[in-house]
mmCIF entry with sequence, helices, sheets and N, C-alpha, C, O atoms, coordinates in Angstrom:
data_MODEL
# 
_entry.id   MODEL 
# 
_entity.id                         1 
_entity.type                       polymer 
_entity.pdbx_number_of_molecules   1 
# 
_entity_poly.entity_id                      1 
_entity_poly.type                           'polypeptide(L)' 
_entity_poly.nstd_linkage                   no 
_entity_poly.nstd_monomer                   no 
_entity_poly.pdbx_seq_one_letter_code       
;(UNK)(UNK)(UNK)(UNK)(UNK)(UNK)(UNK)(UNK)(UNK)(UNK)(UNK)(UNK)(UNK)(UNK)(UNK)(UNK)
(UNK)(UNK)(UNK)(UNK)(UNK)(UNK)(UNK)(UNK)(UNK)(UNK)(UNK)(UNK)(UNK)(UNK)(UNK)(UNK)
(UNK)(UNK)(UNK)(UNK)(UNK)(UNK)(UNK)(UNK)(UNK)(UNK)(UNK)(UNK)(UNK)(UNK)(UNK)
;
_entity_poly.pdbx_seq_one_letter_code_can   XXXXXXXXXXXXXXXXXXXXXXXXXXXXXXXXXXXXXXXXXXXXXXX 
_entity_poly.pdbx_strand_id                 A 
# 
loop_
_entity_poly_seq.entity_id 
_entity_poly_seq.num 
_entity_poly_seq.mon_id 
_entity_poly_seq.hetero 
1 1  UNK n 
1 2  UNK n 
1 3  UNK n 
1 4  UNK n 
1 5  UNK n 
1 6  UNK n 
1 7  UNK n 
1 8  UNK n 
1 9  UNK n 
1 10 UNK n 
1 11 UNK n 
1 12 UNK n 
1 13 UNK n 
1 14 UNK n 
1 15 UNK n 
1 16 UNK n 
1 17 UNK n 
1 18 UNK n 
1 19 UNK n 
1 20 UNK n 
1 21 UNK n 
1 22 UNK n 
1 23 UNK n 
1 24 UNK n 
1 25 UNK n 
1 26 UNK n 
1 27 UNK n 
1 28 UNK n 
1 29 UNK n 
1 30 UNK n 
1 31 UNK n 
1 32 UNK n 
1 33 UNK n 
1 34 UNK n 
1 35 UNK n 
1 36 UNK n 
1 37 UNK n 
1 38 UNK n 
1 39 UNK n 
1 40 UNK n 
1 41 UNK n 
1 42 UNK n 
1 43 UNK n 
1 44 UNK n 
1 45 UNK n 
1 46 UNK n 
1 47 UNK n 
# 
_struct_asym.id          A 
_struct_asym.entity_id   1 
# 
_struct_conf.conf_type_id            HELX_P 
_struct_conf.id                      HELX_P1 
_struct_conf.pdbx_PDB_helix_id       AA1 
_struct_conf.beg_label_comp_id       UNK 
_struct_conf.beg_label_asym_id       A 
_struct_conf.beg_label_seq_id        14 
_struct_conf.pdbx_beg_PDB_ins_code   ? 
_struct_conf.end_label_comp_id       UNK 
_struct_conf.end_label_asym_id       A 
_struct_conf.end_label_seq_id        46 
_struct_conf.pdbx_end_PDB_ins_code   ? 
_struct_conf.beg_auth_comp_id        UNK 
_struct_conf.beg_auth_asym_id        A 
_struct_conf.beg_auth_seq_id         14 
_struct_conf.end_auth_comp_id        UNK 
_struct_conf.end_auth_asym_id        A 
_struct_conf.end_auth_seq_id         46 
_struct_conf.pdbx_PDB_helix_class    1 
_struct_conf.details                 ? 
_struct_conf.pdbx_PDB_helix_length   33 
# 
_struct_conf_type.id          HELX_P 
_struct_conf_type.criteria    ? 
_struct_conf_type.reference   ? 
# 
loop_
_atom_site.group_PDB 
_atom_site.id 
_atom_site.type_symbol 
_atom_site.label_atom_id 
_atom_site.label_alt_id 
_atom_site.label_comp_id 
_atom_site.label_asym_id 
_atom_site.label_entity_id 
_atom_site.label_seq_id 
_atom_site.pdbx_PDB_ins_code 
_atom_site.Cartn_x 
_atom_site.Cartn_y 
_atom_site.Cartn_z 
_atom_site.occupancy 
_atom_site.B_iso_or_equiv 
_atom_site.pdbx_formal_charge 
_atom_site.auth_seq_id 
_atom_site.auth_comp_id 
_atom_site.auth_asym_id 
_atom_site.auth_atom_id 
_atom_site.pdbx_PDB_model_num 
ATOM 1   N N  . UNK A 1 1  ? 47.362  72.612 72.226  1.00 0.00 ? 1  UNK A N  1 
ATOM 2   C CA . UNK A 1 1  ? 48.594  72.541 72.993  1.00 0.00 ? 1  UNK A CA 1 
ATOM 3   C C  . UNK A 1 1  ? 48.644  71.206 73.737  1.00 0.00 ? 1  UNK A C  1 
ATOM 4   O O  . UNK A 1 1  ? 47.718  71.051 74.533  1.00 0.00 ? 1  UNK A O  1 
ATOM 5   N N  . UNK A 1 2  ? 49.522  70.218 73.646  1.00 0.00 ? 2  UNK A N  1 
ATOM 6   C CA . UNK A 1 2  ? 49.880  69.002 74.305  1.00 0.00 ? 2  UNK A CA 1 
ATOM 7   C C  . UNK A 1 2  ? 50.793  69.545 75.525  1.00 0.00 ? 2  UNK A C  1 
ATOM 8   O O  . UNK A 1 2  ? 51.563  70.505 75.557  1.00 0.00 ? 2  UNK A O  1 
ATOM 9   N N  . UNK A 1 3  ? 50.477  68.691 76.421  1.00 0.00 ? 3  UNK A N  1 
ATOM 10  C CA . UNK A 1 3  ? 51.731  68.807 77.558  1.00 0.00 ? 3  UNK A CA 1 
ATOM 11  C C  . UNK A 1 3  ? 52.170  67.460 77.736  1.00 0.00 ? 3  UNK A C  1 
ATOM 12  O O  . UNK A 1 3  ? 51.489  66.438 77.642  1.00 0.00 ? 3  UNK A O  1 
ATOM 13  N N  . UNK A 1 4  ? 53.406  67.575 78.008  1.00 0.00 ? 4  UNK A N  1 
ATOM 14  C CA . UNK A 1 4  ? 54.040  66.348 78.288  1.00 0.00 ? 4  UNK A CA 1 
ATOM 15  C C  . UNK A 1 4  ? 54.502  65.237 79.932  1.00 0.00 ? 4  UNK A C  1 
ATOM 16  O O  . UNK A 1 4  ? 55.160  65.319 80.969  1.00 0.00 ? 4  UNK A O  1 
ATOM 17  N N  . UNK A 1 5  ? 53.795  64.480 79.339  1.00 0.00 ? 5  UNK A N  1 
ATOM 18  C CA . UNK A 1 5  ? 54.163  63.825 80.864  1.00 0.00 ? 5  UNK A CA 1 
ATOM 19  C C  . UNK A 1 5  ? 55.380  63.650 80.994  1.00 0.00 ? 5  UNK A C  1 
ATOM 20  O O  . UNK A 1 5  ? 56.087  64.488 80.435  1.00 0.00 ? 5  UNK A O  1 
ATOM 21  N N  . UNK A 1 6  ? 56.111  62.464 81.801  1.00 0.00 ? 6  UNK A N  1 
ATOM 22  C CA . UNK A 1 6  ? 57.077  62.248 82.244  1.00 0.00 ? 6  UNK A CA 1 
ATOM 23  C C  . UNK A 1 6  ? 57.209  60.673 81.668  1.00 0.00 ? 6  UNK A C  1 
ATOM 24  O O  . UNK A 1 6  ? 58.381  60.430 81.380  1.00 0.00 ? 6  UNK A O  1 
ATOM 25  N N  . UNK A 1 7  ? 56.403  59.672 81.455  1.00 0.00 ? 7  UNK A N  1 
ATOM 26  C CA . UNK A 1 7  ? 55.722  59.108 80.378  1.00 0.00 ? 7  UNK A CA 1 
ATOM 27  C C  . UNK A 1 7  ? 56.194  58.985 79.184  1.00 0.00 ? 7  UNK A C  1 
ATOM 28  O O  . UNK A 1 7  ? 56.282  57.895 78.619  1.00 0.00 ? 7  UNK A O  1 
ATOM 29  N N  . UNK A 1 8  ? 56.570  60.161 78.641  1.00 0.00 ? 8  UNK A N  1 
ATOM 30  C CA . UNK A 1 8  ? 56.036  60.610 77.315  1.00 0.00 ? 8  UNK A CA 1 
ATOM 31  C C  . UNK A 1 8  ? 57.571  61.513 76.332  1.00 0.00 ? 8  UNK A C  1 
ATOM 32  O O  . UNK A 1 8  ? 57.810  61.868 75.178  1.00 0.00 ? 8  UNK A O  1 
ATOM 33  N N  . UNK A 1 9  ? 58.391  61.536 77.941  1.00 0.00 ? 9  UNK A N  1 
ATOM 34  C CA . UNK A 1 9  ? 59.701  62.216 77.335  1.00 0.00 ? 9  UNK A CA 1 
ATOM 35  C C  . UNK A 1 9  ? 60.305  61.565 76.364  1.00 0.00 ? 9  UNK A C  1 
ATOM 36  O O  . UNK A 1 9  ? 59.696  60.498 76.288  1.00 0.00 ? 9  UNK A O  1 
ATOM 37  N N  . UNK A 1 10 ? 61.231  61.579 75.496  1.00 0.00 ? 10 UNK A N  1 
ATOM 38  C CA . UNK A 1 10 ? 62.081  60.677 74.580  1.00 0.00 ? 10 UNK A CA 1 
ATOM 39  C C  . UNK A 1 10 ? 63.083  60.292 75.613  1.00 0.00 ? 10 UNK A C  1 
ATOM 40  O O  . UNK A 1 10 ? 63.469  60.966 76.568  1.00 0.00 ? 10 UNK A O  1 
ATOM 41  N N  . UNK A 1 11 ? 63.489  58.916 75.203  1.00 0.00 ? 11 UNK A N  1 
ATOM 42  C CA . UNK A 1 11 ? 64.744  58.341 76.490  1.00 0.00 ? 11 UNK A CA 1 
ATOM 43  C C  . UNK A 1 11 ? 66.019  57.953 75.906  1.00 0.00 ? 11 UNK A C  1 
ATOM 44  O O  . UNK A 1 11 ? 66.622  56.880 75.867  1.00 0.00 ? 11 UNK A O  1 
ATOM 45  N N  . UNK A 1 12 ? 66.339  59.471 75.329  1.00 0.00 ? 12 UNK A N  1 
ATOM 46  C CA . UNK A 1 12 ? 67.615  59.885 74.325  1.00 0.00 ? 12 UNK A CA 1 
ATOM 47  C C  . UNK A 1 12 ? 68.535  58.825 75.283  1.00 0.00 ? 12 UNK A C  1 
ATOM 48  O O  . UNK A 1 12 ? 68.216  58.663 76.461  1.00 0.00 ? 12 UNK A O  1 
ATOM 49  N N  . UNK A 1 13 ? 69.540  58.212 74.777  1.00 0.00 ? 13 UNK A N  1 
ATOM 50  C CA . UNK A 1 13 ? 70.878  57.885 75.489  1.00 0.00 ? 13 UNK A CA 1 
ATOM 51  C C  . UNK A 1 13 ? 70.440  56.904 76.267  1.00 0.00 ? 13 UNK A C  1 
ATOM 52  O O  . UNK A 1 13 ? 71.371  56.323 76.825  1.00 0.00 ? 13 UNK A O  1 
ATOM 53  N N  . UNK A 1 14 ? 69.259  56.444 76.554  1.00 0.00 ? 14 UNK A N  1 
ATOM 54  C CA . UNK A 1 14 ? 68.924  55.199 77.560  1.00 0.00 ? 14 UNK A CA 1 
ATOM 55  C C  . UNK A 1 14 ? 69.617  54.513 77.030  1.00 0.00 ? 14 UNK A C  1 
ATOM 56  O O  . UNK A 1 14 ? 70.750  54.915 77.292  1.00 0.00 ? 14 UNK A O  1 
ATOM 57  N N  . UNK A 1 15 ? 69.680  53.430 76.224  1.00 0.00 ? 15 UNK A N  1 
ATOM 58  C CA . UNK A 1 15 ? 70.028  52.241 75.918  1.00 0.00 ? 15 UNK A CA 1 
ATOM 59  C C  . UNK A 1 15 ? 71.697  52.249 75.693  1.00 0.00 ? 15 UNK A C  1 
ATOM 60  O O  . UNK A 1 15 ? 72.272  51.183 75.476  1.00 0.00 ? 15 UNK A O  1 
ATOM 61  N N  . UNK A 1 16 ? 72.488  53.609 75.764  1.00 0.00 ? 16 UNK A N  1 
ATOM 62  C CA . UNK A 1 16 ? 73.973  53.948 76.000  1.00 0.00 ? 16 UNK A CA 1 
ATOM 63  C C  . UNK A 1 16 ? 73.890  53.913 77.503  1.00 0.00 ? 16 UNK A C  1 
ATOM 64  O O  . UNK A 1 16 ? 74.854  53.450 78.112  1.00 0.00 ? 16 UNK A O  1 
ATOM 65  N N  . UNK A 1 17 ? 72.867  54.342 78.151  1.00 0.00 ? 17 UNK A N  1 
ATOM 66  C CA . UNK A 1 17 ? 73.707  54.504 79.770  1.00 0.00 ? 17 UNK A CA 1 
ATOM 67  C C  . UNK A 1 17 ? 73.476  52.659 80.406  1.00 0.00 ? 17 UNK A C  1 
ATOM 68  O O  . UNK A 1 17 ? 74.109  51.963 81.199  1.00 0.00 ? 17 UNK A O  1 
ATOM 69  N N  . UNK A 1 18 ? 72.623  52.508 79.818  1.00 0.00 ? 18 UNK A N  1 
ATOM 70  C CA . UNK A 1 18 ? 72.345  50.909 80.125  1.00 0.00 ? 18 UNK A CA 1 
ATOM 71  C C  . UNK A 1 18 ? 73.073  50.136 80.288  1.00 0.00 ? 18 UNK A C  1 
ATOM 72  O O  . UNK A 1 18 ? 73.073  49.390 81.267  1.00 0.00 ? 18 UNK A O  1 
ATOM 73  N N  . UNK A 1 19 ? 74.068  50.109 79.157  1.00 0.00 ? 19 UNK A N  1 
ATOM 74  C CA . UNK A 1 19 ? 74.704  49.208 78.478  1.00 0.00 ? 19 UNK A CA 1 
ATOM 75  C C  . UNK A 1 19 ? 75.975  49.807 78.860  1.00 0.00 ? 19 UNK A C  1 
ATOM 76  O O  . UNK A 1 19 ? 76.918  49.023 78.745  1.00 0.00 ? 19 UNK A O  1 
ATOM 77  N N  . UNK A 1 20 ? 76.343  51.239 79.379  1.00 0.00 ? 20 UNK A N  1 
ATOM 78  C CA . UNK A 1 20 ? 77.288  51.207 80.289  1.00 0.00 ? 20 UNK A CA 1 
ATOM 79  C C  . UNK A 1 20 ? 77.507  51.066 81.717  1.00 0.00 ? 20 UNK A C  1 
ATOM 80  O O  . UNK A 1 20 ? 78.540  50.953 82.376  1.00 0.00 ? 20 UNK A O  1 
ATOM 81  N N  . UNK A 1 21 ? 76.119  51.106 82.072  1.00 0.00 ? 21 UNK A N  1 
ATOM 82  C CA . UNK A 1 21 ? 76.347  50.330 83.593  1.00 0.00 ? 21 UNK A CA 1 
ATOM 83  C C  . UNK A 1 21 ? 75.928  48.693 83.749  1.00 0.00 ? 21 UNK A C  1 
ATOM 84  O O  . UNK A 1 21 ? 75.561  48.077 84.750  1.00 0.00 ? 21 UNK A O  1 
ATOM 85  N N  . UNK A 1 22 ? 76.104  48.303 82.546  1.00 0.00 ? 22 UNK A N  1 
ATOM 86  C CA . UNK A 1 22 ? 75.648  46.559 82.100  1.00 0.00 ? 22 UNK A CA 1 
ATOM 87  C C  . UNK A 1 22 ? 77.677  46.510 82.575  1.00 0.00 ? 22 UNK A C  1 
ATOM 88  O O  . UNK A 1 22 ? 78.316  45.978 83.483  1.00 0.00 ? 22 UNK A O  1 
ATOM 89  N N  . UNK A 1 23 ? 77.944  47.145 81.697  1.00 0.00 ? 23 UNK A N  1 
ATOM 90  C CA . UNK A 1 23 ? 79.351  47.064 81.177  1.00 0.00 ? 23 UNK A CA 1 
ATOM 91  C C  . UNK A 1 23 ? 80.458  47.164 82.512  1.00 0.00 ? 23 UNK A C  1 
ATOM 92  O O  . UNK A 1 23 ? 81.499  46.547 82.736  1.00 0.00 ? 23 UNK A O  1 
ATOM 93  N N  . UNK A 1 24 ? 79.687  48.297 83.325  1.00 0.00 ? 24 UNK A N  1 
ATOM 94  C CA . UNK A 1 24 ? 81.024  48.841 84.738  1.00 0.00 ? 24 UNK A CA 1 
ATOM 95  C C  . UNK A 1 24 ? 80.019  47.617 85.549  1.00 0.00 ? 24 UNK A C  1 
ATOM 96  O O  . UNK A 1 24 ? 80.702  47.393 86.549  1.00 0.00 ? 24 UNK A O  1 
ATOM 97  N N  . UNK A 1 25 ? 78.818  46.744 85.653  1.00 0.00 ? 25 UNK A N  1 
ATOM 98  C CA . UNK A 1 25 ? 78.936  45.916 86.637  1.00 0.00 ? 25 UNK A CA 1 
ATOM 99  C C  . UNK A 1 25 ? 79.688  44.733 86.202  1.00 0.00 ? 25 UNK A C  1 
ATOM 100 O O  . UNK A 1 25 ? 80.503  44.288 87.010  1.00 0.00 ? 25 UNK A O  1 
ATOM 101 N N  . UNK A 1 26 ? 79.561  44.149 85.076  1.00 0.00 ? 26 UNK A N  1 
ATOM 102 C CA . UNK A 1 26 ? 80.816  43.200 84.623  1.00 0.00 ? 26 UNK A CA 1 
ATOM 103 C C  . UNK A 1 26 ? 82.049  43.354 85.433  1.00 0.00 ? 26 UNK A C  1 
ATOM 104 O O  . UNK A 1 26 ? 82.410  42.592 86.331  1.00 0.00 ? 26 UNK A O  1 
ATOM 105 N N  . UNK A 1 27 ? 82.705  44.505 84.988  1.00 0.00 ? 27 UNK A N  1 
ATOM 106 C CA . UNK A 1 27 ? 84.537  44.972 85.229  1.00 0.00 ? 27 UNK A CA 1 
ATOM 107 C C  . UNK A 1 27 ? 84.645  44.579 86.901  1.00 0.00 ? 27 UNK A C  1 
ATOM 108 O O  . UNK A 1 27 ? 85.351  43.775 87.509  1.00 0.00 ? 27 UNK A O  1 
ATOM 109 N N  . UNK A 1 28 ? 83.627  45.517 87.316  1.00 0.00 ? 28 UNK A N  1 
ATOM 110 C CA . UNK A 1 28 ? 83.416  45.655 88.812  1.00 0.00 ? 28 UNK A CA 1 
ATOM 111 C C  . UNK A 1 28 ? 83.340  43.731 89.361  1.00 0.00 ? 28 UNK A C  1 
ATOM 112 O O  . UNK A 1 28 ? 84.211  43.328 90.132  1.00 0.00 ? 28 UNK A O  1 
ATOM 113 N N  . UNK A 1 29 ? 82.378  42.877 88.917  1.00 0.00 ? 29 UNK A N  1 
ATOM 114 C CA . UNK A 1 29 ? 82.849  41.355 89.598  1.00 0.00 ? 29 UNK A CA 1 
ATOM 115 C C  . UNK A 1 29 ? 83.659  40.926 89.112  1.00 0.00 ? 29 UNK A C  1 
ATOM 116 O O  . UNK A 1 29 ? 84.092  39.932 89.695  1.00 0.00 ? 29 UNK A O  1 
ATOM 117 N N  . UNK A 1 30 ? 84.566  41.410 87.505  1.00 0.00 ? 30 UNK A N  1 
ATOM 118 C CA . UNK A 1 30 ? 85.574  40.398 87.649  1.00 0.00 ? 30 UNK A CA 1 
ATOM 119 C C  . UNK A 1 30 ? 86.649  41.022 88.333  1.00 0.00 ? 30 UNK A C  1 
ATOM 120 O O  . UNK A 1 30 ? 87.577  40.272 88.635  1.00 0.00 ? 30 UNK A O  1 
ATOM 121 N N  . UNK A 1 31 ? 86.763  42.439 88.706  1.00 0.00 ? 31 UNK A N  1 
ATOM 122 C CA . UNK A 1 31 ? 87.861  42.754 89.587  1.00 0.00 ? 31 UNK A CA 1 
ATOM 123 C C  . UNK A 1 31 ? 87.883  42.323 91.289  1.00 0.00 ? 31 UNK A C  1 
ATOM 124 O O  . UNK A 1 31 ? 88.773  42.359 92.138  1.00 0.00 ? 31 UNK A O  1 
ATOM 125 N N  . UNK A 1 32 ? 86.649  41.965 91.310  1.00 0.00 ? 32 UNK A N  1 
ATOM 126 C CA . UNK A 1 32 ? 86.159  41.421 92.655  1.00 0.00 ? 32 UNK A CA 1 
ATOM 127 C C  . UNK A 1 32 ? 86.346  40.183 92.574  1.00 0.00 ? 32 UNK A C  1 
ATOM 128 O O  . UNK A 1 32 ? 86.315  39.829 93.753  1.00 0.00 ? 32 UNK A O  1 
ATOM 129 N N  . UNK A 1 33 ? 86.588  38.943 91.716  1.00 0.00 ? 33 UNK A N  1 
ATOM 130 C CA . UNK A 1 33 ? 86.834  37.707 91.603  1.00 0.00 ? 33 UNK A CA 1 
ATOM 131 C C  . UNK A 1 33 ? 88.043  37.393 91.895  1.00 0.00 ? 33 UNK A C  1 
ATOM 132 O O  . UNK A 1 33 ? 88.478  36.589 92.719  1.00 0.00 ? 33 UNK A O  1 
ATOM 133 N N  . UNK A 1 34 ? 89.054  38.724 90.477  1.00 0.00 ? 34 UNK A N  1 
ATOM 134 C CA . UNK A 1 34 ? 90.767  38.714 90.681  1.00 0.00 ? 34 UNK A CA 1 
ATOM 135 C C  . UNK A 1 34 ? 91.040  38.825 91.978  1.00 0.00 ? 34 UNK A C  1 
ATOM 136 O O  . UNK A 1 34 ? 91.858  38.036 92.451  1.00 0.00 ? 34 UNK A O  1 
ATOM 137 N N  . UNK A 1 35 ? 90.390  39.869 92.874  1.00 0.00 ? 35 UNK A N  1 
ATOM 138 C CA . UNK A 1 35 ? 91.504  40.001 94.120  1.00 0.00 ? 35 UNK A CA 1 
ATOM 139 C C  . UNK A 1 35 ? 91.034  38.896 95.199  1.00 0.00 ? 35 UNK A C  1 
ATOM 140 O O  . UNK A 1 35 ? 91.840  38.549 96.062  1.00 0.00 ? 35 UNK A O  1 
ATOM 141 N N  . UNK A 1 36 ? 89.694  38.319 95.157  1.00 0.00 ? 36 UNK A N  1 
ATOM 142 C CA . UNK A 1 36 ? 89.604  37.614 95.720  1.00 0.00 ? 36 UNK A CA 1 
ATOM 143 C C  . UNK A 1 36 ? 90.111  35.609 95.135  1.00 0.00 ? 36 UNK A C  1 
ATOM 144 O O  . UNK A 1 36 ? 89.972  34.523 95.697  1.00 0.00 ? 36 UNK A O  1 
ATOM 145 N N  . UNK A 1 37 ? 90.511  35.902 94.212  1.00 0.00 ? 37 UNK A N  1 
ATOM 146 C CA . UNK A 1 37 ? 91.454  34.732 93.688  1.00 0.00 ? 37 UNK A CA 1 
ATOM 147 C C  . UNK A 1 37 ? 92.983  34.723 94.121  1.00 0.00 ? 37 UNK A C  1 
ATOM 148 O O  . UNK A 1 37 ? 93.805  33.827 94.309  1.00 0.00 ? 37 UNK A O  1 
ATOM 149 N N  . UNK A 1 38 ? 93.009  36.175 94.200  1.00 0.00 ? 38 UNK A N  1 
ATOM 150 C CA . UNK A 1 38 ? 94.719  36.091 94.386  1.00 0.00 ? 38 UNK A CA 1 
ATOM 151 C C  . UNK A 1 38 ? 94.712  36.240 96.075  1.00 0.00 ? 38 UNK A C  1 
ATOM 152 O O  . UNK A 1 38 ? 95.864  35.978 96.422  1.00 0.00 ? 38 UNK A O  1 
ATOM 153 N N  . UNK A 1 39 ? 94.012  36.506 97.093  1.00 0.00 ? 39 UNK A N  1 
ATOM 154 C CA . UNK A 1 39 ? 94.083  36.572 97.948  1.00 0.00 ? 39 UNK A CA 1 
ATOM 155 C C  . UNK A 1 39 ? 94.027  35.219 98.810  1.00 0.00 ? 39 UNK A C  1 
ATOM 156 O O  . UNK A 1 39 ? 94.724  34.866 99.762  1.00 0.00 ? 39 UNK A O  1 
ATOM 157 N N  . UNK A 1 40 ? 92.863  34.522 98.096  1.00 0.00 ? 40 UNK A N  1 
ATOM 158 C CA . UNK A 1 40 ? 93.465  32.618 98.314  1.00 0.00 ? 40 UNK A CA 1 
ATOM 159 C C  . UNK A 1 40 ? 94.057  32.063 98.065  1.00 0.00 ? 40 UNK A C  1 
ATOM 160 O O  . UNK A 1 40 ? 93.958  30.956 98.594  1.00 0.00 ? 40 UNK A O  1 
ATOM 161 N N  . UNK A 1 41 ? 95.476  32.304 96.831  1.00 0.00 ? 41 UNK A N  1 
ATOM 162 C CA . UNK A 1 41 ? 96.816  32.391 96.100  1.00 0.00 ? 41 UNK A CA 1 
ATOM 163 C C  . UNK A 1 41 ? 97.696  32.381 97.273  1.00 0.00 ? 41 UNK A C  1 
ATOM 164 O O  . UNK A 1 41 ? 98.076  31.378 97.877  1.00 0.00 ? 41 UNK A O  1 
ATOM 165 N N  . UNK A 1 42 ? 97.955  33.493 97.507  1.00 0.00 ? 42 UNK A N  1 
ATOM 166 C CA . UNK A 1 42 ? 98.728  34.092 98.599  1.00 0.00 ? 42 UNK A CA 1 
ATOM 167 C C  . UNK A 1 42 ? 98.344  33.295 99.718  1.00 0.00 ? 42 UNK A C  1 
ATOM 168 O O  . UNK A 1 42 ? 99.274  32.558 100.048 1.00 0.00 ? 42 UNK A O  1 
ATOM 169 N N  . UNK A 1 43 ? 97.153  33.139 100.548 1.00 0.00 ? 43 UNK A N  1 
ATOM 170 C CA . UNK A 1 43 ? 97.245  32.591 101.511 1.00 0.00 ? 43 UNK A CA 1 
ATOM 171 C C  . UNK A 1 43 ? 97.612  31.102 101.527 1.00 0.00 ? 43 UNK A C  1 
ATOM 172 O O  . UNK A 1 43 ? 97.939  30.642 102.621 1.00 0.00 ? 43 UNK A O  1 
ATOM 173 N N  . UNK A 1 44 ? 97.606  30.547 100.803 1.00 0.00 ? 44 UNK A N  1 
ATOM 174 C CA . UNK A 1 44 ? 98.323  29.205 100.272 1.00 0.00 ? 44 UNK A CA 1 
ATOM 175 C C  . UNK A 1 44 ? 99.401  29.061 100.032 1.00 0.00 ? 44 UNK A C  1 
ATOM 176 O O  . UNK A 1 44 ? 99.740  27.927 100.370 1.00 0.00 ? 44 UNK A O  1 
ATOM 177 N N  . UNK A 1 45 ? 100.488 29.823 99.444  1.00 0.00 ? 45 UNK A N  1 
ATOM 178 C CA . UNK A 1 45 ? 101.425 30.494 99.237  1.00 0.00 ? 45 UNK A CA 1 
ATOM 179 C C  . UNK A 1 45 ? 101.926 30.395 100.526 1.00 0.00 ? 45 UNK A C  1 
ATOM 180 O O  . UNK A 1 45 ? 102.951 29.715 100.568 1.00 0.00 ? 45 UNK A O  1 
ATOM 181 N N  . UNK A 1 46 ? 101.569 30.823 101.558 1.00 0.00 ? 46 UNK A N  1 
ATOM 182 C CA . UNK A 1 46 ? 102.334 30.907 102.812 1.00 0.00 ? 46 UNK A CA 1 
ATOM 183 C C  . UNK A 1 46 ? 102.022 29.795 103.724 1.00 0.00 ? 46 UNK A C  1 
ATOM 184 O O  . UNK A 1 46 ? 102.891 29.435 104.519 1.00 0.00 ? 46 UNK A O  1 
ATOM 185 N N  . UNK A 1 47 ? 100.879 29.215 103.696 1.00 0.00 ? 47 UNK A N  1 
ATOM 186 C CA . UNK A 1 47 ? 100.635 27.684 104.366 1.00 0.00 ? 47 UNK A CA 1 
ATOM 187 C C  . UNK A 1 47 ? 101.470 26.679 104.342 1.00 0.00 ? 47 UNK A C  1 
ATOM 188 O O  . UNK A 1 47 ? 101.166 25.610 104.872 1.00 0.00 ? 47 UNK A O  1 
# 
């Protein structure tokens, strides 16, 4: 009888959840770039 560590589990779906939180931190700075691009837009805009 083997027991299994924690080690030793299979890491089904790792390289999918990876590569979707690779993916939502991308979206996440360029939506953080846009509003902070358009927010120095605007304040120029009114200067």
């Amino acid at each position: 009888m083997s027991s299994l560590s924690a080690t030793q589990l299979p890491l089904t779906g790792a390289a999918g959840t990876i590569l979707f939180s690779a993916v939502a931190v991308l979206l996440a700075a360029a939506g953080v770039t846009v509003f902070l691009k358009s927010r120095s837009t605007k304040r120029s805009l009114r200067a």
